[in-house]
C-alpha positions as CSV (number, residue, x, y, z in Angstrom):
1,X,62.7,119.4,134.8
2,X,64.8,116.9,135.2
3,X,63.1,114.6,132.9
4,X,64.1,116.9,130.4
5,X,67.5,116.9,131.2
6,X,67.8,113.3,131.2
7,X,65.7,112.6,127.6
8,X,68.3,115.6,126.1
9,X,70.8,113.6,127.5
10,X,69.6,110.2,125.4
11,X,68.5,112.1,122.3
12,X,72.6,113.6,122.5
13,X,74.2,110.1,122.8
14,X,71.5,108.3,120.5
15,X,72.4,110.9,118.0
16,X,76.1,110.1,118.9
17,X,76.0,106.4,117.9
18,X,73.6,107.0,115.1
19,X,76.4,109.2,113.7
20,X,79.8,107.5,114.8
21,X,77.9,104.2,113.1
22,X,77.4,105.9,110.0
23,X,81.2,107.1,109.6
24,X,82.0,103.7,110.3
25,X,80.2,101.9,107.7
26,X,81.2,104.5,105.0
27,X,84.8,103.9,106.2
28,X,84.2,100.2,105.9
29,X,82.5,100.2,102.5
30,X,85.4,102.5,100.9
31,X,88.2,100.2,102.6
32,X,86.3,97.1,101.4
33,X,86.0,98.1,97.8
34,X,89.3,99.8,97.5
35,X,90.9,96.6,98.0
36,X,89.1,95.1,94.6
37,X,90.6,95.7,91.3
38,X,89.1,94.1,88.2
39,X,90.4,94.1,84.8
40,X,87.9,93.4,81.6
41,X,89.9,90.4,79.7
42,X,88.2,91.3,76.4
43,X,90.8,93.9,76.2
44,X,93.4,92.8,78.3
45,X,95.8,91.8,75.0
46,X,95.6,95.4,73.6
47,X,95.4,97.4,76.5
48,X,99.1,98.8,78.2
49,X,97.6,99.7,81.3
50,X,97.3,96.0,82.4
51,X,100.0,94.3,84.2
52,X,101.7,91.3,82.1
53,X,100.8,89.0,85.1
54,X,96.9,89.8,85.0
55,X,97.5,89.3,80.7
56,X,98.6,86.3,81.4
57,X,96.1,85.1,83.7
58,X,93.4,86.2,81.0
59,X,95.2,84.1,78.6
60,X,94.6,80.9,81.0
61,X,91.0,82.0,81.9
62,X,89.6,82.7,78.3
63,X,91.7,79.2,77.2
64,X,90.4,77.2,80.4
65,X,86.6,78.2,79.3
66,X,87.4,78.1,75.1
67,X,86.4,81.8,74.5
C-alpha cells in the first residue's frame, strides 16, 4: 500500500519537471529567436520597410565582398 503511494508520488513530480522543463525550453527558444532580425540585402535598396541604417550597412557588405 504504501509502495503505491510513494511511486504515485514520483510518477506526479517526474511528470512535474518533465513538464515545467518543456515550458521552459519553448520559453527559451521563442525569447532566443525573437531577438534575431534579418534583412535579405538583395532587396534592401528597393524595399521601404528596411531601416536606412541596415541600407546602409548592405551597401558596405555587398561593396566589402564585390557583389
Amino acid at each position: 500500500m504504501q509502495n503505491n503511494v510513494i511511486r504515485k508520488t514520483l510518477d506526479v513530480f517526474l511528470a512535474f519537471i518533465v513538464g515545467m522543463s518543456t515550458i521552459m525550453l519553448i520559453i527559451w527558444f521563442a525569447l532566443y529567436n525573437a531577438e534575431k532580425i534579418k534583412y535579405d540585402c538583395s532587396i534592401a535598396e528597393i524595399s521601404p520597410d528596411i531601416p536606412l541604417e541596415v541600407k546602409e550597412e548592405c551597401q558596405n557588405l555587398l561593396r566589402a565582398h564585390n557583389l
